[in-house]
C-alpha positions as CSV (number, residue, x, y, z in Angstrom):
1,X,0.0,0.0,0.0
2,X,2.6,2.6,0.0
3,X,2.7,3.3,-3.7
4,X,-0.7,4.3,-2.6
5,X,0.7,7.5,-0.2
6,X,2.0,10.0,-2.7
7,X,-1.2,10.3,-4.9
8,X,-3.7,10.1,-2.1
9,X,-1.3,13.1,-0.5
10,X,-1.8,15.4,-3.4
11,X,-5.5,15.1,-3.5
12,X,-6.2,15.6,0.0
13,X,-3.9,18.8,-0.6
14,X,-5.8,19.7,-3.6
15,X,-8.8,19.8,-1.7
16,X,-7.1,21.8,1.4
17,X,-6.2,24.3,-0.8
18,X,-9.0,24.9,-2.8
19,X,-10.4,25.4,0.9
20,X,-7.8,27.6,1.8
21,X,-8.8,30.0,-0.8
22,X,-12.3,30.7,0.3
23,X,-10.9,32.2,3.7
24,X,-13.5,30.3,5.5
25,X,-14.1,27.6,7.8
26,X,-16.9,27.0,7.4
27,X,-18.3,23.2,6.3
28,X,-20.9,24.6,3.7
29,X,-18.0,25.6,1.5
30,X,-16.0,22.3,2.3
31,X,-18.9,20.5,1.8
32,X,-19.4,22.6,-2.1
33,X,-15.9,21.6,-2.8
34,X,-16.3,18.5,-1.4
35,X,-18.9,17.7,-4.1
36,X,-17.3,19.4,-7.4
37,X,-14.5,17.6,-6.8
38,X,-16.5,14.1,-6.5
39,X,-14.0,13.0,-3.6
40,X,-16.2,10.2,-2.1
41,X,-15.3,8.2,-5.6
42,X,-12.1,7.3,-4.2
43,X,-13.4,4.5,-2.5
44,X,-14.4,3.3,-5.8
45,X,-11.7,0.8,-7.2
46,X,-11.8,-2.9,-7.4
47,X,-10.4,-4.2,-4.1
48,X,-10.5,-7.5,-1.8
49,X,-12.1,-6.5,1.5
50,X,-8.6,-6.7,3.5
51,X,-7.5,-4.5,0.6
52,X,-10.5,-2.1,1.2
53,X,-9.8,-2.3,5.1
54,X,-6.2,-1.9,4.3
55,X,-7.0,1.2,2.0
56,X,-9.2,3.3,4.3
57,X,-7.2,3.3,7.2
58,X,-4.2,4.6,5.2
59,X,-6.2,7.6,4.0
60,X,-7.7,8.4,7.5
61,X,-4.0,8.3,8.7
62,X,-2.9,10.5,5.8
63,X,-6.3,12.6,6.2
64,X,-5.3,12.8,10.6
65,X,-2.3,14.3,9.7
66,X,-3.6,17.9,8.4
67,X,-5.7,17.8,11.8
68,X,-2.7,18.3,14.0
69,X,0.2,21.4,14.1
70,X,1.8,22.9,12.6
71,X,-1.1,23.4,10.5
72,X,-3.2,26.8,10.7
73,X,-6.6,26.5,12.2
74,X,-8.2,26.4,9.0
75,X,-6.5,24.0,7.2
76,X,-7.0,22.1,10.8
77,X,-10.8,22.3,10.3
78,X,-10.5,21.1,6.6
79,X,-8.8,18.1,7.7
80,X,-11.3,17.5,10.5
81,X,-14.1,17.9,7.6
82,X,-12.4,15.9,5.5
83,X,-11.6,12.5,8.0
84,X,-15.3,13.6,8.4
85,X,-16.1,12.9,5.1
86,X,-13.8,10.2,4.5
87,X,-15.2,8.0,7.8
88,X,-18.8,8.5,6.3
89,X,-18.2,7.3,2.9
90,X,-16.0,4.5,3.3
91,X,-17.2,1.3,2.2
92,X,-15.0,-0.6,4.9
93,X,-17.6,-2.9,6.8
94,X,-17.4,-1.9,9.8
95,X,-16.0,0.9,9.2
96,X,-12.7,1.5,9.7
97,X,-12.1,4.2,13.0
98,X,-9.6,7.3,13.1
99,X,-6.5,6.4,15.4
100,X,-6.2,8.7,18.2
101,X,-3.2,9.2,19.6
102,X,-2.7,9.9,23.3
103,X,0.4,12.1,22.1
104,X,-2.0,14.3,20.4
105,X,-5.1,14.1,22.9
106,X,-4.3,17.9,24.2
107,X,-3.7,19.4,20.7
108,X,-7.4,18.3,19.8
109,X,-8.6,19.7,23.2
110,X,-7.3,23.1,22.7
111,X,-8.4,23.0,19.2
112,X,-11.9,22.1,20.5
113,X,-11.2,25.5,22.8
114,X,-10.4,27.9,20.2
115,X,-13.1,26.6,18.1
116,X,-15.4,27.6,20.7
117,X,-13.9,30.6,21.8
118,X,-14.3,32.1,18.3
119,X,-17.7,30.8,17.6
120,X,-16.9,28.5,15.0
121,X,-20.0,26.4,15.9
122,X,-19.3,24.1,12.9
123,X,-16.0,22.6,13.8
124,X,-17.5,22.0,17.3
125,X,-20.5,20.3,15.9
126,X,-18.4,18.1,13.4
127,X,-16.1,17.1,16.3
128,X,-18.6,16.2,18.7
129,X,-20.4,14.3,16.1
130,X,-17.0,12.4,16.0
131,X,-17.3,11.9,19.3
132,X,-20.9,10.6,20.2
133,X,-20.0,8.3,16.8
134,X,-17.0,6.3,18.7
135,X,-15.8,7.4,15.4
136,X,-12.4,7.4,16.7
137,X,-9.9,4.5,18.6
138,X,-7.7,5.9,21.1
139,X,-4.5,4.6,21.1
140,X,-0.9,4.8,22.2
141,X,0.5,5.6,18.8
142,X,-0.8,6.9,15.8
143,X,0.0,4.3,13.1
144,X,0.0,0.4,14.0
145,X,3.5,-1.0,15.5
146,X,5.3,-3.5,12.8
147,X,8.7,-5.1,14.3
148,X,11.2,-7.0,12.5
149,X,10.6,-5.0,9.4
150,X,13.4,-3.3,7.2
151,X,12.1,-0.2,5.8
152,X,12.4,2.9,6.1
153,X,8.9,4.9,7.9
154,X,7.3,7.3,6.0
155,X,7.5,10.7,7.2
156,X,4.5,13.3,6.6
157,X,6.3,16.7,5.0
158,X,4.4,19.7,5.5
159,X,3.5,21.8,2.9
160,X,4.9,25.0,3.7
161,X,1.3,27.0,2.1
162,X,-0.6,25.1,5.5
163,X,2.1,26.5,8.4
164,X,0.9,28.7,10.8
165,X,2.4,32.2,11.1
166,X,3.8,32.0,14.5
167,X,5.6,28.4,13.8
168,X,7.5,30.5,10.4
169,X,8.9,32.5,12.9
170,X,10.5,30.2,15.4
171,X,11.5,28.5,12.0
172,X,13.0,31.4,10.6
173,X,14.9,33.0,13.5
174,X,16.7,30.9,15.2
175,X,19.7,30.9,17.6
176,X,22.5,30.1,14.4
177,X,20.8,32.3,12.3
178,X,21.1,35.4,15.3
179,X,24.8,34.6,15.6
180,X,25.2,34.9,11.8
181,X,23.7,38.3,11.8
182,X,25.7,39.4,14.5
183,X,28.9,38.2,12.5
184,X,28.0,39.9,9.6
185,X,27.1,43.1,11.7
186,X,30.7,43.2,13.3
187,X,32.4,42.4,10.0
188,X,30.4,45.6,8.4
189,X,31.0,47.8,11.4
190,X,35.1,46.9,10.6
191,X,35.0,47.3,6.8
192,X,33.0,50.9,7.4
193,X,35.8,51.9,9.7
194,X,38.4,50.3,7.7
195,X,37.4,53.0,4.8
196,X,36.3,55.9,6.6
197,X,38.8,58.9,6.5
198,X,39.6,58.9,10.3
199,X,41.3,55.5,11.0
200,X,39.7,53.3,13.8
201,X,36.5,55.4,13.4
202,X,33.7,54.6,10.6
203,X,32.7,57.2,8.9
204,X,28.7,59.0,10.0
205,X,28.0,59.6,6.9
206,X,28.1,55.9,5.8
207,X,25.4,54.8,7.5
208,X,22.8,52.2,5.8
209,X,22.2,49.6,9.0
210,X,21.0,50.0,12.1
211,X,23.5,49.9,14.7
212,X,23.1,46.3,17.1
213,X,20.8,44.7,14.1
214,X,21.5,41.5,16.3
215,X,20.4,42.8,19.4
216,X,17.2,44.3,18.2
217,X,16.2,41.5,16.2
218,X,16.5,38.9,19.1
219,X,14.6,41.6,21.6
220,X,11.5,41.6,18.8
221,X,11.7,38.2,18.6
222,X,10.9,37.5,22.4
223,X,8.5,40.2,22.1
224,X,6.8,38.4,19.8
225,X,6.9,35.2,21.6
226,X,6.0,36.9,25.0
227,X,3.0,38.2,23.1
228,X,1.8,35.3,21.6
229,X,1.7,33.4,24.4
230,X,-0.3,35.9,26.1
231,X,-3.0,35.8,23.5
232,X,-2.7,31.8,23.6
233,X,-3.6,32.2,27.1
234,X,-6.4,34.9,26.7
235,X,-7.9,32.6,24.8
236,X,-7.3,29.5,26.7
237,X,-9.1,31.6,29.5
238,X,-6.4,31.7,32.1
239,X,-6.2,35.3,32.9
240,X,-10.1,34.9,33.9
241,X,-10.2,31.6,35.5
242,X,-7.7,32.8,38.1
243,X,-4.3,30.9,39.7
244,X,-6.5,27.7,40.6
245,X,-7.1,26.9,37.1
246,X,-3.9,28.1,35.9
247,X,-2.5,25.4,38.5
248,X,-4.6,22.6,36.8
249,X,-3.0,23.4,33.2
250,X,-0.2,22.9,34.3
251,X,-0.9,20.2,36.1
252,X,-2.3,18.4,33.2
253,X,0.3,19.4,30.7
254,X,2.7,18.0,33.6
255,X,0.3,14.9,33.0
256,X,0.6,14.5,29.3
257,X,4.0,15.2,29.5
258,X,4.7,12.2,32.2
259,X,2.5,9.8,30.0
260,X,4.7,10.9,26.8
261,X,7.7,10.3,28.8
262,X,6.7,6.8,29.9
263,X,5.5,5.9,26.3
264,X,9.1,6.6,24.9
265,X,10.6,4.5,27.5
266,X,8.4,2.1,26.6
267,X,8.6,2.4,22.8
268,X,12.6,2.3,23.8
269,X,12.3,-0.8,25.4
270,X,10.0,-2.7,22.9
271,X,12.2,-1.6,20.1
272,X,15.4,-2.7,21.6
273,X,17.5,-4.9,19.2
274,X,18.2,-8.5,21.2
275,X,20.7,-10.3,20.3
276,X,19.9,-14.0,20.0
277,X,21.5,-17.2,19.6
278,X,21.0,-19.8,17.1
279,X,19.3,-22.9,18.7
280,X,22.1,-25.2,18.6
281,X,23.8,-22.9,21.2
282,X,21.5,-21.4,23.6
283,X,21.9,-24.6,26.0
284,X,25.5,-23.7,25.8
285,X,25.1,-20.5,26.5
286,X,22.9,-20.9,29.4
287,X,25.6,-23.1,31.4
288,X,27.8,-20.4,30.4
289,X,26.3,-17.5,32.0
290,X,25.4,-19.6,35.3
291,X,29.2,-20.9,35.7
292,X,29.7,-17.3,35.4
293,X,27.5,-16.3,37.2
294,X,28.2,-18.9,40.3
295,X,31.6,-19.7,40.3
296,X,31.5,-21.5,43.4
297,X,29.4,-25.3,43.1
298,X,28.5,-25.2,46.9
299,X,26.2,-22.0,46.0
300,X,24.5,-23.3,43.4
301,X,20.6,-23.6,44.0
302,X,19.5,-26.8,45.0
303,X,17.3,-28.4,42.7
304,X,13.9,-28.5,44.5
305,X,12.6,-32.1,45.8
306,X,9.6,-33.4,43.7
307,X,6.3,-34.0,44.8
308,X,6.5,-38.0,45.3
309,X,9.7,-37.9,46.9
310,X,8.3,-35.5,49.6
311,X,5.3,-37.7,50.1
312,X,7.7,-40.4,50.8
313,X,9.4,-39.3,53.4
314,X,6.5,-37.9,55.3
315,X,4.8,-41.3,55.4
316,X,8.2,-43.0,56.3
317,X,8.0,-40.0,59.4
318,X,4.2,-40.7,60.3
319,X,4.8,-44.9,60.4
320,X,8.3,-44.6,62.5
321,X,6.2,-42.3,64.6
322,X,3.2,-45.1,65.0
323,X,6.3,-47.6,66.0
324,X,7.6,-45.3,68.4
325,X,4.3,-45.1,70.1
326,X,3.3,-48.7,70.2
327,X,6.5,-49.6,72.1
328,X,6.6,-46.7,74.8
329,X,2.8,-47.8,75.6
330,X,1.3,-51.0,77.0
331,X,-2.1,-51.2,75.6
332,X,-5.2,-52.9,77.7
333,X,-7.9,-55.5,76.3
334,X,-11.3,-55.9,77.6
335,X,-12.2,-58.2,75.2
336,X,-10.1,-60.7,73.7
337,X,-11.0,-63.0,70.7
338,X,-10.6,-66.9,71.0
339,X,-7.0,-66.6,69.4
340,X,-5.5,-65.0,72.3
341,X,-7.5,-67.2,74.2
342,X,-5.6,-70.3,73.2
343,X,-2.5,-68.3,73.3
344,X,-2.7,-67.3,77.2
345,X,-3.7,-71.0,77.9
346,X,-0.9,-72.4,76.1
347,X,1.3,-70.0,78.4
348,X,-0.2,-71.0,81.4
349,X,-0.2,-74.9,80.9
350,X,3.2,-76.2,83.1
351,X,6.2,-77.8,81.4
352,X,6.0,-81.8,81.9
353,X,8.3,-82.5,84.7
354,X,10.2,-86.4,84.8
C-alpha cells in the first residue's frame, strides 16, 4: 500500500487548498468543494475487502495528519471535515475508526477551545459528532507498530502554504541564524571603519544599517513570543479563570508530559534490538552464563525435591512415629478373641516334669 501514499497526499492537498482559498471555515463551503470535486469516488476501485480495510485506514491516517500542528486553524478544520467525510463514505464494513493518539489528545482539546472561543459552531458540531460516533480509537501511537521489518517509515512533509504564522517565525529566526547576523554586523562595522577617512572610526555619513541589528532583532523576537503566548492564554481563559485553574494546566500538561515520557521509555524498550543465539547454542550458552554467574558449586541452587519424593518421606516420618508409640505404651484388652484365648492358655499350661 505505500505506492498508494503520494497520490492520495496530493489530492487531500488539492482539496485543502482549494479550501484555503475561500478564507473560510466554514463546512458549507468544504462540503461545495467537497462535491465538485467528486472525492467520495475514491473508494471506488476494485479491491478485496482486506485491501479495502487496508486502503481506508491509510487515507484516514494521511487525512489525521492535516488535523494536527503545525497546520493553521483552518486547514486544521478542513482536515477534520475531511476525515469527516472520509469516515462516512468508506465502504469498509465496519467501518474503519480514526486512530487517536494519546500524544495528540491535548492538541485536539485546545483545538476544540479555540473553536469555541471564536464561535466557529461548525468545527464543534463536526467534532462532537465524532465523538458521540466512537468514530475514533484511542491509542498509544498513531499508526500500528510493525517489528522485524526493514524499511524505512514514511515521514508526513508539510507543505509550507498550511504553516501557521507564529511556527515560520521560530523557524525562521533561530539561535544560528542570530549569531550569523551578529557576524556579519561586526564584519560591516570593521570594513566601514576600515574606509572611513579617520582611521579606527567609521565614517557618520556611511550609515545604511541600524547599529546592534542582532540585538534588536533577538529583543523583537521575544517580544513576539512573549506576546503570543499571552493571547494563547487569553484565549485559553487563564487570565479569567484565576491561579486555581492556571495550577490545573499545568498540572495536566505535567500529566501529558509524564504519559509521553513513559511511552518513549516504553517504545525504547520494545524496540530494543536483542541479540539471539542460534538454537544449537542457547543450551550452551545458558551453562555459560550460570558458571559465570556462580563460580562456586557449593552456591548453586539446589534443585527442589519433587512432589512424590516429599510424600515419601512424610509417610516413612508418620509410620516410624506409630512404632515409636506402640512400644513406649502397654495397651489394655477388655475383650479378647478366641486366638489370644488359646494363646494365654498355652502360656499358662506347666512344662512336663520327669
Amino acid at each position: 500500500m505505500d505506492y498508494y501514499i503520494p497520490p492520495l497526499k496530493a489530492d487531500c492537498e488539492d482539496l485543502l487548498n482549494q479550501f484555503q482559498k475561500t478564507e473560510s471555515v466554514r463546512y458549507e463551503e468544504f462540503a461545495a468543494i467537497w462535491r465538485k470535486m467528486n472525492f467520495s469516488s475514491i473508494f471506488y476501485g476494485k479491491m478485496a475487502g482486506n485491501e479495502m480495510r487496508t486502503f481506508s485506514r491509510l487515507i484516514l491516517t494521511i487525512a489525521y495528519q492535516y488535523f494536527l500542528p503545525p497546520h493553521t486553524f483552518q486547514i486544521r478544520a478542513g482536515g477534520l471535515y475531511l476525515l469527516y467525510g472520509l469516515y462516512h463514505s468508506q465502504l469498509a464494513s465496519p467501518k474503519e475508526k480514526i486512530r487517536l493518539a494519546l500524544k495528540d489528545w491535548e492538541h485536539v482539546q485546545k483545538f476544540q477551545t479555540d473553536a469555541v472561543n471564536a464561535q466557529h459552531y461548525d468545527v464543534v458540531y463536526i467534532l462532537r459528532r465524532l465523538f458521540s460516533e466512537k468514530a475514533f480509537y484511542f491509542a498509544a501511537m498513531p499508526k500500528h507498530l510493525s517489528f522485524q521489518v526493514k524499511r524505512k517509515p514514511t515521514r508526513h512533509t508539510v507543505c509550507e502554504e498550511f504553516w501557521d504564522r507564529s511556527t515560520r517565525v521560530k523557524d525562521l529566526v533561530t539561535s544560528d541564524t542570530l549569531e550569523e547576523i551578529m557576524n556579519v554586523h561586526e564584519h560591516y562595522e570593521k570594513v566601514k571603519a576600515a574606509i572611513s577617512a579617520t582611521p579606527g572610526q567609521p565614517d557618520p555619513a556611511i550609515h545604511l544599517i541600524n547599529k546592534d541589528l542582532g540585538a534588536r532583532l533577538q529583543s523583537t523576537v521575544m517580544r513576539f513570543h512573549k506576546w503570543q503566548e499571552e493571547t494563547e492564554r487569553r484565549r485559553n481563559g487563564y487570565e479569567d479563570a484565576g491561579d486555581t485553574d492556571a495550577g490545573e494546566g499545568t498540572s495536566k500538561q505535567s500529566e501529558c508530559s509524564s504519559r509521553a515520557q513513559l511511552l518513549a521509555s516504553i517504545k525504547s524498550k520494545s524496540y530494543g534490538q536483542v541479540v539471539e543465539a542460534s538454537r544449537s547454542r542457547r543450551h550452551r550458552q545458558a551453562e555459560m552464563d550460570t558458571s559465570a554467574s556462580e563460580p562456586n558449586p557449593a552456591t548453586r541452587c539446589k534443585r527442589p525435591i519433587s512432589l512424590r519424593e516429599r510424600t515419601r518421606k512424610k509417610l516413612m516420618s508418620q509410620g516410624s512415629a506409630k512404632q515409636e508409640d506402640l512400644e513406649s505404651t502397654t495397651q489394655w484388652r477388655l475383650s479378647m478373641t478366641e486366638q489370644d484365648k488359646l494363646g494365654e492358655r498355652r502360656r499358662e499350661k506347666k512344662s512336663f516334669k520327669w
